[in-house]
C-alpha positions in Angstrom: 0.0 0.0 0.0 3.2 2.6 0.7 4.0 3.1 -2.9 0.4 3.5 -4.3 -0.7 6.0 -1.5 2.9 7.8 -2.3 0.9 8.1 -5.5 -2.0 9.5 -4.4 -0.7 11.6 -2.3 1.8 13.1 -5.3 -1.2 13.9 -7.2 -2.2 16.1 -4.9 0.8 17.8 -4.5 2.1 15.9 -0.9 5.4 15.0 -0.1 6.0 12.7 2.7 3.2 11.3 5.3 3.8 14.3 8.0 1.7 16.7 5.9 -1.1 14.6 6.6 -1.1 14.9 10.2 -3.5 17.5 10.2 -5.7 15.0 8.2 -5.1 12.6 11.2 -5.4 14.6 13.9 -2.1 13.1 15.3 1.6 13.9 15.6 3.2 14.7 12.5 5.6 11.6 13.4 2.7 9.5 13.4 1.2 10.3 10.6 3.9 9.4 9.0 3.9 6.0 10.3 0.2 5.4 9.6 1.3 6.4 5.6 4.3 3.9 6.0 2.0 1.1 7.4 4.1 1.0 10.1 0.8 1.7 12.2 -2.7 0.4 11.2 -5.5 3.0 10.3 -8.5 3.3 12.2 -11.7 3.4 9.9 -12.3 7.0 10.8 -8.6 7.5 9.7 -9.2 5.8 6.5 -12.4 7.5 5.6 -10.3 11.3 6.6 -7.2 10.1 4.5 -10.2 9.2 1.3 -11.3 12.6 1.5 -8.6 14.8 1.5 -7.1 13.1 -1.4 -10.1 13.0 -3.0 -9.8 9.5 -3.8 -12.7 8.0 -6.1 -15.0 4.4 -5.0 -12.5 2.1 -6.4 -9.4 3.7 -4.8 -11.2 4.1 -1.2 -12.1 0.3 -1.6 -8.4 -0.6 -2.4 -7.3 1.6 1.1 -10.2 0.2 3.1 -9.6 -3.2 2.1 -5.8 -3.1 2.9 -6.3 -1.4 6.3 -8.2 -4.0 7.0 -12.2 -2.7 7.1 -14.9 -2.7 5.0 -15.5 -1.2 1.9 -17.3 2.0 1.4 -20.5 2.0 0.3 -20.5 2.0 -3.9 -22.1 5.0 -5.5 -25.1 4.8 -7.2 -25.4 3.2 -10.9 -25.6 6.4 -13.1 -23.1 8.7 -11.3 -21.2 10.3 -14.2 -23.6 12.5 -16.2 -24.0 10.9 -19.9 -25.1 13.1 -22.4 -28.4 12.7 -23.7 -27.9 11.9 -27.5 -25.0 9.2 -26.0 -28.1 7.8 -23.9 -30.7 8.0 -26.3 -28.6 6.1 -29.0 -28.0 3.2 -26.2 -31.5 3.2 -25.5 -32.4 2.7 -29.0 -30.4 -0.7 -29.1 -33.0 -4.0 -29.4 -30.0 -6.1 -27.9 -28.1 -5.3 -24.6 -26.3 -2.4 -24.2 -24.1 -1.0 -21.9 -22.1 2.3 -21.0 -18.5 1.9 -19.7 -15.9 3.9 -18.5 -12.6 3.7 -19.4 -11.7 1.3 -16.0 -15.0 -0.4 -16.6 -17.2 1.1 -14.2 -21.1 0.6 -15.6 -22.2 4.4 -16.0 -25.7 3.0 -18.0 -27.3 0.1 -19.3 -30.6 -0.5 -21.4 -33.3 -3.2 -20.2 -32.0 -5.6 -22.4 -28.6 -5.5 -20.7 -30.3 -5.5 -17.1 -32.4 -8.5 -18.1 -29.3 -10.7 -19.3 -27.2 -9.5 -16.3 -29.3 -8.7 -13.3 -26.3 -7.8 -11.2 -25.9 -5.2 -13.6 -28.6 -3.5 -10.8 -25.6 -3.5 -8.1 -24.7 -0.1 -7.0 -21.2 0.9 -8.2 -20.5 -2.2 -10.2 -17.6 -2.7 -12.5 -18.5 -4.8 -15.5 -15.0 -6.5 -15.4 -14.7 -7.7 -11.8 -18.4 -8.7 -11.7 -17.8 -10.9 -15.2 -14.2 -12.4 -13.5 -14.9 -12.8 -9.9 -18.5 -11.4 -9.2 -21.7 -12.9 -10.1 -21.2 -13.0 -13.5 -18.7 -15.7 -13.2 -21.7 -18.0 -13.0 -22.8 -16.7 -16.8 -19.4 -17.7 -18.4 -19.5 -21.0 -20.4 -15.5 -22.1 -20.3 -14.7 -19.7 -18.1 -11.4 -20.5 -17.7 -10.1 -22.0 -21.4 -11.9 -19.0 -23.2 -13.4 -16.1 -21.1 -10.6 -15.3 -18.7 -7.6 -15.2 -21.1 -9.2 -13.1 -23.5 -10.7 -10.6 -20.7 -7.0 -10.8 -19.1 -5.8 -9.9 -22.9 -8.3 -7.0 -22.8 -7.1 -5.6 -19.5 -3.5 -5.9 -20.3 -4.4 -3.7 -23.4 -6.2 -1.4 -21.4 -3.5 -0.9 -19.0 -1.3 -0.5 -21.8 -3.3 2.7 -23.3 -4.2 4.1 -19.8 -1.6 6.7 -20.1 -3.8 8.5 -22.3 -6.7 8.4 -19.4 -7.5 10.7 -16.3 -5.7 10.5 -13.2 -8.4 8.8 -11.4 -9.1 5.9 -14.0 -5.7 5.2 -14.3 -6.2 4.5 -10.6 -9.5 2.8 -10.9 -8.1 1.3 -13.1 -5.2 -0.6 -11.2 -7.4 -1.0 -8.4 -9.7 -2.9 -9.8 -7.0 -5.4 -11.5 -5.5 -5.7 -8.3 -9.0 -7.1 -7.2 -9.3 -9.8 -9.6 -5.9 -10.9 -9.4 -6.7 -12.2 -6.1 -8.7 -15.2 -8.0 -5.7 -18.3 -8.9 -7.0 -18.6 -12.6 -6.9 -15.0 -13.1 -3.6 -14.7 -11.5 -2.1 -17.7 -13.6 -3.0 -16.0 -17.2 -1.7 -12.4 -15.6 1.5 -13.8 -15.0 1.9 -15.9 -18.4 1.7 -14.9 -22.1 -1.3 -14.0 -23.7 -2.6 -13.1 -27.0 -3.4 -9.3 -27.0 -5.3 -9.5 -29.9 -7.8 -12.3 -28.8 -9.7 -9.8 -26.3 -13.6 -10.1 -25.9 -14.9 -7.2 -28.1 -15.5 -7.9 -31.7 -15.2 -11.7 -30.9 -18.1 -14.6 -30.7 -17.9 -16.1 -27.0 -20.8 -18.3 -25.1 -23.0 -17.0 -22.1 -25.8 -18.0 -19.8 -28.2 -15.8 -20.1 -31.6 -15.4 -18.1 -34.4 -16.2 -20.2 -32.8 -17.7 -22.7 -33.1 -21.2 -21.7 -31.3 -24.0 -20.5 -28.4 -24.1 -23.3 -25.5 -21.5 -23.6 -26.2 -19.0 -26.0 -23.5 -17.8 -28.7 -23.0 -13.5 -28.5 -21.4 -11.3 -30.2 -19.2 -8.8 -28.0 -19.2 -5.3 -30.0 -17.4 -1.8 -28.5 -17.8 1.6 -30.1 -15.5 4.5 -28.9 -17.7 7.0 -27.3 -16.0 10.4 -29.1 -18.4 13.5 -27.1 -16.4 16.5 -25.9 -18.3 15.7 -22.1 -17.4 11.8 -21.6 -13.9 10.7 -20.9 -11.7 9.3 -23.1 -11.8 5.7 -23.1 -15.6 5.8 -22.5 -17.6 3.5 -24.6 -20.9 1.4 -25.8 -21.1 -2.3 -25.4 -23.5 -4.4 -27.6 -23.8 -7.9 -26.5 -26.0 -9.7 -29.1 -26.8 -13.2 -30.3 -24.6 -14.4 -32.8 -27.8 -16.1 -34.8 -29.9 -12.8 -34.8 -32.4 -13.8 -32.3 -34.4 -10.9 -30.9 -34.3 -10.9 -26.9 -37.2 -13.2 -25.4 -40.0 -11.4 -24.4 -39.8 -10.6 -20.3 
């Protein structure tokens, strides 16, 4: 935790852990040991230290869960303002569809998509960790011979172009990798070669879907760049549709 809170703290504009003391409401010396991890955070510590550096739901997670407490609660689905004609066009889609930030945070998503992935309706979810080691796990048909290397191949790419994102999705970003590389299968493809090119979007994979039926159902993953002077780079709109052309079963 020392060197990504060294980050944090950089980006806005401290130096060393005794300028946080204040923050703290201890000893500068202290302070400094809490940054270090030399001493363990209180909650009430944590939730100060979040604030003043402004740190967003997936980077107050990541310090919360390595002091030791609970996460904070998520933020509602929806938080980031998407512009209308961005929404409307989503809306318009018969198959699922989905928002995304550029860390893979679930800004929207149309009926469609909430009726093939319910825990799409999870406060603050992140479509990647839910599909790797959330409830979405359950939807994957060879999870771990075809969905996780090609999802690992797509973060790996991602992480690869983040230097062209914001601050704080470059951050959301790592923290939310550093979540799913707590699961051994993930872990094993993270550390060993794969094939950046054989990532999820534009590719046919197999899902459970609700509704559907019994019997996996073939799906075409499709992303489109999001290019609006209000969204952030990176942003973008996920089609997930049957690779036969069926229309979605009636609710």
């Amino acid at each position: 935790m020392p060197e990504i809170l060294r980050q944090w703290m950089t980006r806005r504009g401290l130096r060393s852990g005794e300028q946080l003391a204040d923050v703290f409401a201890v000893h500068p010396r202290h302070a400094a040991r809490l940054v270090s991890g030399e001493r363990k955070m209180t909650l009430s510590q944590v939730q100060a230290l979040s604030k003043a550096l402004r740190l967003n739901w997936a980077e107050a997670k990541l310090l919360h869960s390595r002091a030791g407490h609970l996460p904070p609660p998520p933020p509602p689905r929806g938080g980031v303002e998407i512009p209308h004609p961005l929404l409307r066009t989503m809306h318009r889609q018969q198959d699922a569809a989905m928002i995304e930030g550029p860390d893979w945070e679930l800004l929207d998503c149309n009926d469609a998509a909430l009726r093939n992935f319910p825990w799409f309706s999870n406060r603050g979810v992140n479509v990647m960790e839910g599909l790797l080691v959330g409830e979405g796990r359950a939807q994957l048909v060879d999870r771990e011979e075809v969905w996780i290397p090609a999802l690992v191949a797509q973060i790996k790419t991602m992480v690869l172009q983040s230097v062209h994102y914001q601050v704080e999705h470059r951050h959301s970003l790592m923290a939310m990798t550093e979540v799913i590389r707590r699961d051994p299968a993930v872990e094993r493809f993270w550390l060993t070669s794969v094939d950046l090119q054989d990532h999820t979007y534009g590719r046919r994979r197999a899902m459970y879907l609700p509704g559907w039926g019994e019997e996996p159902v073939e799906l075409d993953v499709l992303s489109f760049a999001l290019e609006h002077p209000d969204v952030s780079t990176g942003t973008r709109m996920v089609v997930v549709a049957a690779a036969d052309g069926r229309p979605q079963p009636p609710v």
